[in-house]
C-alpha positions in Angstrom: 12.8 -22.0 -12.9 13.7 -18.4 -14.3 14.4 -15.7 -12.1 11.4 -14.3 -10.0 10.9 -11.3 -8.0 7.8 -9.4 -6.2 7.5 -5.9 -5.8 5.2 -4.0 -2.8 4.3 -0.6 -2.7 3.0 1.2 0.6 1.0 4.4 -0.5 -0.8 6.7 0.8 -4.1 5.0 0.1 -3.1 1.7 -0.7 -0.8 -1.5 -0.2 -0.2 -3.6 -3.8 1.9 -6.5 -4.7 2.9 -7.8 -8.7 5.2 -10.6 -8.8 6.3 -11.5 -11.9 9.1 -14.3 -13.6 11.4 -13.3 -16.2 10.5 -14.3 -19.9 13.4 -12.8 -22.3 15.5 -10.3 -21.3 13.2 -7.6 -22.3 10.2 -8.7 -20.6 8.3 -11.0 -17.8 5.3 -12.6 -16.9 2.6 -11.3 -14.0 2.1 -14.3 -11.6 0.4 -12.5 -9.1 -1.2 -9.4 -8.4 -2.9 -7.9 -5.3 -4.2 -4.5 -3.3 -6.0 -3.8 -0.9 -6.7 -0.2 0.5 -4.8 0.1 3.9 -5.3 4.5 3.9 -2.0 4.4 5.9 -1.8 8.3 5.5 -4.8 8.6 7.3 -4.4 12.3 9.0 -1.0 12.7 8.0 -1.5 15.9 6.3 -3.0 17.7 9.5 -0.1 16.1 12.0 2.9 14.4 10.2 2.4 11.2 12.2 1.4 7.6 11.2 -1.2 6.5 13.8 -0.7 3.3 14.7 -3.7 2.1 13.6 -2.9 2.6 10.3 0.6 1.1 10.3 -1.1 -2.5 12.1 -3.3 -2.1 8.9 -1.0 -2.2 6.4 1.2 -4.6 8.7 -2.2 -7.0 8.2 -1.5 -6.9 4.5 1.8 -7.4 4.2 2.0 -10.8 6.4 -0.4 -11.9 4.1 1.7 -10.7 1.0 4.7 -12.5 2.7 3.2 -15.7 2.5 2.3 -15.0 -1.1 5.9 -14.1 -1.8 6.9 -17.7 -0.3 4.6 -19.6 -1.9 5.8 -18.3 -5.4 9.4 -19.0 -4.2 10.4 -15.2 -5.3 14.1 -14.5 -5.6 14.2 -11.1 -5.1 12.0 -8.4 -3.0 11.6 -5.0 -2.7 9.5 -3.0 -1.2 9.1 0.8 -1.1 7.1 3.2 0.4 6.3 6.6 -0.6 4.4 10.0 -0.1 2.9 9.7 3.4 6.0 8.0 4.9 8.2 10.5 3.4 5.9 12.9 5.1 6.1 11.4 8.7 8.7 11.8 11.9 7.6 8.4 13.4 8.1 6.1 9.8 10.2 3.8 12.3 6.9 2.2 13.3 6.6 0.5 10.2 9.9 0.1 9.4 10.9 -2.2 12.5 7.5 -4.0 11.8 8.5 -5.0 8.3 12.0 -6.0 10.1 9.8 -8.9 12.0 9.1 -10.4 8.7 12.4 -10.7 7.1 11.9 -8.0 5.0 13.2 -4.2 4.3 11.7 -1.1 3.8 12.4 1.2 1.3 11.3 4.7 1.2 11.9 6.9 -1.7 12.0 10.4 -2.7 8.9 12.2 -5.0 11.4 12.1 -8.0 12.9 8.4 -7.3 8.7 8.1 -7.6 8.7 9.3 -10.5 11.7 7.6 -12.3 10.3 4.3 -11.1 6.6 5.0 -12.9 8.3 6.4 -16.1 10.3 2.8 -16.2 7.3 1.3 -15.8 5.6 2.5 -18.3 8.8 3.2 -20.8 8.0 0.8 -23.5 4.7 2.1 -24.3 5.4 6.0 -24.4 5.6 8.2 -27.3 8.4 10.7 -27.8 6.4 13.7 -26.6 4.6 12.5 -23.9 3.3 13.5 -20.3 2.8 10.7 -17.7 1.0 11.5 -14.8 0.5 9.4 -11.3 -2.3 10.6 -9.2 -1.4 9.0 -5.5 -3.2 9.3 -2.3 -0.5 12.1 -0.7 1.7 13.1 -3.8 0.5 13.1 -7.8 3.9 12.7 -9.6 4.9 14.1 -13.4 7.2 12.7 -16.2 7.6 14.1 -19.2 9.9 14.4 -22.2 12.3 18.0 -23.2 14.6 18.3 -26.0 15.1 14.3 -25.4 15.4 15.0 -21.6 13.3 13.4 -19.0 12.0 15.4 -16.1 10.4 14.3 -13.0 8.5 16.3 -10.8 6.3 15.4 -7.9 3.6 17.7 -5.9 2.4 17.7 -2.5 -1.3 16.9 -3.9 -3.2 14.1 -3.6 -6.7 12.3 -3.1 -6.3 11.3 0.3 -4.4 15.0 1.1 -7.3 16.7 -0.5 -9.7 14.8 0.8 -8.9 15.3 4.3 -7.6 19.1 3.5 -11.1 20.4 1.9 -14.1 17.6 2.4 -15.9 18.4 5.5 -17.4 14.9 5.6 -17.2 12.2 2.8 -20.4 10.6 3.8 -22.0 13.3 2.3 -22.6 14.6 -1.1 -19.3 16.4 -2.4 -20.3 20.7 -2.8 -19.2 23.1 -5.7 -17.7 24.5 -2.9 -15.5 22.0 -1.5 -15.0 20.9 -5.3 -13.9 24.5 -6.2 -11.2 24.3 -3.4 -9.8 21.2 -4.3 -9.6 23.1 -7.8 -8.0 26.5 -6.9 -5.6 24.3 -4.4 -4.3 22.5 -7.0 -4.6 24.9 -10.0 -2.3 26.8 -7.1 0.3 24.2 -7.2 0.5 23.6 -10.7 0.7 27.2 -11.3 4.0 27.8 -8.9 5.5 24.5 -9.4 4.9 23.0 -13.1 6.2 24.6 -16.3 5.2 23.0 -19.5 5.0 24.9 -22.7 3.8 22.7 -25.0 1.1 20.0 -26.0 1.8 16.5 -25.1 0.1 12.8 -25.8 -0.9 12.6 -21.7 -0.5 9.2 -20.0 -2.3 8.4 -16.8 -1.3 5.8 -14.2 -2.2 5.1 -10.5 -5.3 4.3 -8.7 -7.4 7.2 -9.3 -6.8 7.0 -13.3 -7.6 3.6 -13.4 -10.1 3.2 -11.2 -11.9 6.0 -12.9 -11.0 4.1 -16.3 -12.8 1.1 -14.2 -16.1 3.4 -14.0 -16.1 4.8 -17.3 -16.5 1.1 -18.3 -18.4 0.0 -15.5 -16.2 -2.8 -14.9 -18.0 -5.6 -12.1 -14.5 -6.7 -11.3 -11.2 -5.3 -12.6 -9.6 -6.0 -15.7 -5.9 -5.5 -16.6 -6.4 -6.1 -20.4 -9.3 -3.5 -20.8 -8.3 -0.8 -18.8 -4.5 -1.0 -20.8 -4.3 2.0 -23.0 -7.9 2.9 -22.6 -8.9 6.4 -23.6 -10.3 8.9 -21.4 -11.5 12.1 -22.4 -12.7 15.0 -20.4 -16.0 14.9 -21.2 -16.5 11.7 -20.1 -14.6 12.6 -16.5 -17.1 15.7 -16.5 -20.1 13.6 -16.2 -18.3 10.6 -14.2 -17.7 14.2 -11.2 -21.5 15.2 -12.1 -22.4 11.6 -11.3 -20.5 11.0 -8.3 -20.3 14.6 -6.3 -24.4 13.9 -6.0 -24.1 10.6 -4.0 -23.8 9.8 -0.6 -21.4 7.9 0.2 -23.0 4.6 0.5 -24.5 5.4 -2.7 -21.1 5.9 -4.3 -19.7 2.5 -2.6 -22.1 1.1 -5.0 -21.3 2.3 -8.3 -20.0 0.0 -10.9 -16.4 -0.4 -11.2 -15.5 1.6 -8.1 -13.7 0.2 -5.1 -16.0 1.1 -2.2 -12.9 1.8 0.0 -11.8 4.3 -2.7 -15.7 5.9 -3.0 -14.4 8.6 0.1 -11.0 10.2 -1.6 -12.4 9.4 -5.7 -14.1 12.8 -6.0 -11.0 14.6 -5.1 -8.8 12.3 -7.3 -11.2 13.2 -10.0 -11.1 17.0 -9.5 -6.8 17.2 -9.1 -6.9 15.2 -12.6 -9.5 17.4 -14.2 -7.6 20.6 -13.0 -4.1 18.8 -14.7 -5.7 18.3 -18.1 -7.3 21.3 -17.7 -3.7 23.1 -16.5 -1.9 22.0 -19.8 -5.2 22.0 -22.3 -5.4 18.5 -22.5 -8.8 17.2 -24.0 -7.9 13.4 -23.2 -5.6 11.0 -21.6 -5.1 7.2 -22.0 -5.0 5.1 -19.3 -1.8 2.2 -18.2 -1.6 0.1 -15.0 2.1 0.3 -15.7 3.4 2.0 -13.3 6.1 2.2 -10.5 5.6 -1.7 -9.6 6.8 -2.4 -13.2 9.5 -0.1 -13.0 10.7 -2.1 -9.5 10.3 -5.6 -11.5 12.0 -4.0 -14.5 14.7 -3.0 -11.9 14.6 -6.7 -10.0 14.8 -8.8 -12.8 16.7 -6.7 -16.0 19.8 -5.3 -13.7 
């Protein structure tokens, strides 16, 4: 049996799993793939503490990733977490948890983030290219300089803003509350992102594809079709006018859109928008290859 290994990552929103067996020494096969929305920076923003609710969530998940992980008889593990538990005093709570089970916890820095997504996605980037990861706390940048890569990672993301500027997600989505989210972020670009020039734009992440997801009206998701799908900002225009109308029990029912991702996918809408709009982007194409990759690529290349 070649060499296999399974990477978890615990976000802000979401808990995933890809475990994959080496083919060549250049690339692998997927053998299993998973998520399910775990929200374990629920409130974070407000009082930099994991509530313990949310860490027995996404402890839920990962016993039942564990047994996954045996059953494939995985050589190698890792498992990282990222924005909301790099946000957090109490991050122990999950860390001894994940002890229990044999396995270790990893949490890494915005630009370690980054790094991971851009080796993720590597093999499919053009020269001047910007790659962009919309997360539930963080949204995270690559992008190529004079044959440098930079990395840069901002405190904004679908869950933050949610939480931040939405008075109540049940409820239709306001200009108002949309203009916030907007001016926030537009705010942050502004005092934190330099880019002077045009650049092929890459999107990764949950809210990019999931919005991909929509665009096509997928009934149940599809690697293959979202891969290198083009979005353009039109089409995100009408999927906001579409969605900020609905309740949310109207959203949960709209093709190709997680209903436990129908609360925070307005705001993960509007913080892409404001990017493309930030560096006069008209369009972006779309790539599930993103920081899990870059962990397999790590696992099973080095």
């Amino acid at each position: 049996m070649n060499l296999r290994a399974a990477a978890v990552d615990i976000g802000t929103n979401s808990c995933r799993l890809l475990i994959a067996e080496k083919k060549t020494d250049e690339s692998f096969n997927i053998l299993s793939r998973k998520l399910e929305i775990t929200r374990l920076g629920e409130g974070v923003d407000q009082n930099k503490i994991l509530k313990k609710r949310a860490v027995n969530r996404v402890f839920k998940v990962l016993k039942k990733y564990k047994a996954i992980i045996d059953e494939f008889q995985v050589d190698r593990v890792r498992i990282v977490g990222t924005s909301a538990l790099r946000d957090v005093e109490n991050s122990y709570l999950l860390t001894e948890k994940i002890k229990d089970l044999g396995l270790k916890l990893e949490i890494i820095s915005g630009e370690k983030e980054a790094k991971l997504n851009y080796l993720g996605a590597v093999s499919n980037l053009e020269d001047n290219f910007l790659l962009v990861d919309i997360g539930g706390g963080s949204t995270e940048f690559i992008w190529s300089n004079s044959s440098e890569i930079n990395f840069k990672s901002l405190d904004v993301g679908c869950v933050r803003m949610t939480e931040k500027f939405i008075a109540d997600p049940n409820e239709k989505i306001s200009l108002a509350e949309i203009n916030e989210i907007q001016s926030y972020v537009d705010n942050s670009l502004s005092k934190e992102l330099e880019l002077d020039k045009k650049f092929k734009v890459k999107g990764v992440g949950g809210t990019i594809t999931t919005l991909a997801a929509v665009k096509l009206a997928l009934e149940v998701y599809d690697s293959s079709k979202i891969e290198d799908l083009k979005l353009k900002y039109s089409e995100l225009e009408k999927i906001r006018d579409r969605l900020k109308d609905l309740k949310l029990k109207e959203r949960k029912k709209v093709k190709g859109l997680q209903p436990k991702r129908a609360d925070i996918i307005v705001s993960g809408l509007i913080i892409l928008m404001t990017i493309m709009k930030y560096i006069n982007s008209q369009e972006l194409y779309v790539s599930d290859h993103d920081l899990l990759y870059g962990l397999l690529k790590e696992e099973l290349f080095n």
